[in-house]
C-alpha positions in Angstrom: -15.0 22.5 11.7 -14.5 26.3 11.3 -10.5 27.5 10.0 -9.9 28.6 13.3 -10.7 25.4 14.9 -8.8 23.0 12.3 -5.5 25.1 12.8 -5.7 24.6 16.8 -6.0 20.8 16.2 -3.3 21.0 13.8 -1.0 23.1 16.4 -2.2 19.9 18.9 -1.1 17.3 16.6 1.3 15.1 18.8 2.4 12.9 15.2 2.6 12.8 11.6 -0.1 10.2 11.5 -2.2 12.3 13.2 -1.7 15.6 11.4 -1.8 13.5 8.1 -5.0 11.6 8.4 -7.1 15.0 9.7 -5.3 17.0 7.0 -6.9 14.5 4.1 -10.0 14.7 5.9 -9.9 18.5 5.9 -9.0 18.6 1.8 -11.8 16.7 0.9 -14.6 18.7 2.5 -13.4 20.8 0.0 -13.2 18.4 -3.7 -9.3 17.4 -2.8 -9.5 13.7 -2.3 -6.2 12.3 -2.9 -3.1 14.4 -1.4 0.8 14.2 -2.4 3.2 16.0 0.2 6.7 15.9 -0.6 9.8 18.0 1.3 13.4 17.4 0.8 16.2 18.8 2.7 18.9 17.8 0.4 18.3 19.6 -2.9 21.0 21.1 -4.9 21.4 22.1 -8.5 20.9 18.8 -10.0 19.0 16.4 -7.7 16.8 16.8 -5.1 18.7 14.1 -3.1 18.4 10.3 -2.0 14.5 9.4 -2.4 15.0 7.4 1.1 15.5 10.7 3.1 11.9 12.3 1.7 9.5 12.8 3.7 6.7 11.7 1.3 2.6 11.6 2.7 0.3 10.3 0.5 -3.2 8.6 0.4 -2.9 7.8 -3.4 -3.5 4.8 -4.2 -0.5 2.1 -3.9 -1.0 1.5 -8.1 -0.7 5.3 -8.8 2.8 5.6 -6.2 4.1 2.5 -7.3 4.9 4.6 -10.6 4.5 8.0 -9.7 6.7 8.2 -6.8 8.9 4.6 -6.4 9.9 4.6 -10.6 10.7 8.5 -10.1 7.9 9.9 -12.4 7.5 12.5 -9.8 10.6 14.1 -11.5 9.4 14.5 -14.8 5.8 15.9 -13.5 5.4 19.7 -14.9 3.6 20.6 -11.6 6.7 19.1 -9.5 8.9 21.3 -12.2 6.5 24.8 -11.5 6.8 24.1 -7.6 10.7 23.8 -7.7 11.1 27.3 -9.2 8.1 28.8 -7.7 6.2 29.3 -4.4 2.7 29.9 -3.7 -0.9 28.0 -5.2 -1.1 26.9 -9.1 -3.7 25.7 -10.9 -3.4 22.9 -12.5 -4.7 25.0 -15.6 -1.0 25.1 -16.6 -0.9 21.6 -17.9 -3.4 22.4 -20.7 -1.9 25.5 -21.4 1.4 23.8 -21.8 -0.2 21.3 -24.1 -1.7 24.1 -26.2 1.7 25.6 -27.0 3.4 22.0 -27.1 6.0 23.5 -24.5 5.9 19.7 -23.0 8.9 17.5 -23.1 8.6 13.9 -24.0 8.8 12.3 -20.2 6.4 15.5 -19.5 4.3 14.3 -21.8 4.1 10.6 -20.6 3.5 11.9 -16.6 0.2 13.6 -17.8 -1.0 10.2 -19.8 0.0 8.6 -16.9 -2.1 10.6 -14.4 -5.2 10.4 -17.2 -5.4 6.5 -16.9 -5.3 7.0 -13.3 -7.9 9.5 -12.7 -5.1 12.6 -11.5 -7.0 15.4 -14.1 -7.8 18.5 -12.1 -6.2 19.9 -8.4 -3.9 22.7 -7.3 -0.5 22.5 -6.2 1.1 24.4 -3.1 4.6 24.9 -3.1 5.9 25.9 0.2 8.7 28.9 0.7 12.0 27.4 1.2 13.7 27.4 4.7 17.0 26.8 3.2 19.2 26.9 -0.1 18.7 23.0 0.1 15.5 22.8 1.1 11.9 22.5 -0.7 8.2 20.9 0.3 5.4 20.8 -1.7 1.9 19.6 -2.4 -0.7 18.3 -4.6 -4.3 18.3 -4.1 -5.9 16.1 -6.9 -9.8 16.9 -7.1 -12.3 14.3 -6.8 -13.0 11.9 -9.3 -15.5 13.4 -12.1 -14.7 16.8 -11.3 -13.0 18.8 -13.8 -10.3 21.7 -13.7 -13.6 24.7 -14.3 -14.9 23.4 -10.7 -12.1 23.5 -8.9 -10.8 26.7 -9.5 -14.5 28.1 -9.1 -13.9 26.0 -5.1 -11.1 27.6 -5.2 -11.7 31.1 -5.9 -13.6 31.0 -3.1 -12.0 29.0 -0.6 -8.5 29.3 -1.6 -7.0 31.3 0.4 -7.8 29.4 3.4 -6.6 26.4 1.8 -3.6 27.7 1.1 -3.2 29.0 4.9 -4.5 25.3 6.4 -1.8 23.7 3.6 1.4 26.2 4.3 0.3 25.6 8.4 0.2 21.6 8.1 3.5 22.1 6.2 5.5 24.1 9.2 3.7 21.5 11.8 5.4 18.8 9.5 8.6 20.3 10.3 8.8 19.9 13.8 7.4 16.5 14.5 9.1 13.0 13.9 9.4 11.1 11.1 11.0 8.2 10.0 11.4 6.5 6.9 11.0 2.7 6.4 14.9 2.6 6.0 16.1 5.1 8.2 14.6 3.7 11.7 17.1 3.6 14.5 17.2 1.5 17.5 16.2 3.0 20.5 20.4 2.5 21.7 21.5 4.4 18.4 19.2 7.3 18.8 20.6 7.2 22.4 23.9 7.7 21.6 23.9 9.9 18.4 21.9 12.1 21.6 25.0 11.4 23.7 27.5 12.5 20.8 25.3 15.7 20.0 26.2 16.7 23.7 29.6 16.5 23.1 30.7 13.2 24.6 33.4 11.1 23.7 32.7 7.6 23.0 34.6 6.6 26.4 32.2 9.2 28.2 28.7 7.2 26.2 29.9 4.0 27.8 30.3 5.5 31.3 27.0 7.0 30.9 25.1 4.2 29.4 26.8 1.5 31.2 28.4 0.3 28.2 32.2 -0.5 26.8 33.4 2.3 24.4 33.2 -0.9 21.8 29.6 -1.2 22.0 29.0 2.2 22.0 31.1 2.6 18.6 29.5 -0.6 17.5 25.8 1.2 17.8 27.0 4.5 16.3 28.2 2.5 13.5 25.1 1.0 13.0 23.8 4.5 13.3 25.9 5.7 10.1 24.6 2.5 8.5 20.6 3.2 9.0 21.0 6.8 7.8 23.6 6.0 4.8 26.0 8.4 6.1 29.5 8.3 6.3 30.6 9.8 9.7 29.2 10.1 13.0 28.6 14.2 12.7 26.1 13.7 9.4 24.3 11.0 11.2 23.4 13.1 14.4 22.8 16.0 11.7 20.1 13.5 9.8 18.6 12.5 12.7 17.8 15.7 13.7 16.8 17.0 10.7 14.3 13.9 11.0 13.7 15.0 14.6 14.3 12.1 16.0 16.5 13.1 18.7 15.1 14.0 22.1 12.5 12.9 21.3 9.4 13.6 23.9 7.0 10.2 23.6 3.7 11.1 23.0 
């Protein structure tokens, strides 16, 4: 499939599932067989925000994100560090140079053993320009098995400019579709209504609408706040559209 032809299947992509599972397939016609894609819309100067409102896509194995990602190794990870203060494509290159002038911090240090014992040794990373002060997305590409750093960037000094373009286009189409994370789901009745109170309705007007008592209707967008661990009723129609789960066309 020609570049021209994988971004018009990427622009058709109806979900994330979709768009994910041709994007891996896409990165390892070229050496990149095991992706990390990370974007946070809640970063400030110390934290990138709750883990729970991610949106992480992986196909890494379950032993490798059982570390890297659920015990928070990700934050320690020099490449997570370069993509936080940069944008564009890096080599992973940079570890070694790092190591060479011992400019790596302890929990650095222990990432890159880490990523040894489980096979992560060569790749790229492509951080993606920020849309916001609070925002920030990212990937890594880790090469095949057996392939070393002196092969991927020769793939890449060929190739990487349209990998770039394919990654930075799968990354705005990320963006605008739904996603949800195993925490976060609501009901069908809570989306509803947080839809409801993003028109402007009162609670007495929801219940008139929806054929319900204003009690019920408070009772779901309570139960709304809960799902999205917010505290009032504006953040959780703000999250849930961030998550673009409101208005939702079904597919």
């Amino acid at each position: 499939m020609n570049l021209r032809a994988y971004l018009l299947r990427v622009a058709d992509c109806q979900t994330m599932e979709e768009l994910w599972e041709g994007h891996v397939a896409k990165m390892a016609e070229f050496g990149f067989d095991r992706l990390i894609y990370g974007f946070t819309r809640y970063r400030t100067a110390n934290s990138l925000g709750d883990p729970s409102d991610f949106i992480i896509l992986t196909n890494h194995s379950k032993d490798y994100t059982s570390v890297f990602i659920d015990e928070g190794h990700f934050f320690h990870a020099p490449m997570v560090h370069w993509a936080l203060e940069n944008e564009g494509a890096k080599s992973w290159r940079l570890l070694a140079e790092m190591e060479r002038s011992k400019t790596l911090s302890a929990p650095e240090r222990r990432v890159l053993e880490f990523n040894r014992d489980m096979g992560v040794t060569a790749g790229y990373s492509v951080s993606f320009k920020s849309i916001s002060a609070r925002s920030k997305g990212a990937i890594a590409l880790t090469a095949r098995r057996g392939m070393d750093q002196a092969e991927i960037d020769a793939i890449w000094a060929v190739h990487g400019a349209d990998i770039t373009l394919m990654n930075n286009i799968v990354h705005l189409k990320i963006l605008t579709l739904p996603y949800t994370a195993p925490n976060r789901i609501l009901t069908p009745r809570q989306r509803e209504v947080l839809e409801w109170v993003g028109d402007g309705k009162t609670a007495q007007d929801i219940g008139l609408i929806m054929g319900l008592t204003a009690a019920t209707v408070e009772k779901h967008l309570r139960l709304a706040r809960e799902s999205l661990a917010v505290d009032t009723t504006a953040q959780a129609v703000l999250k849930a559209a961030f998550a673009n789960q409101m208005f939702v066309i079904d597919s």
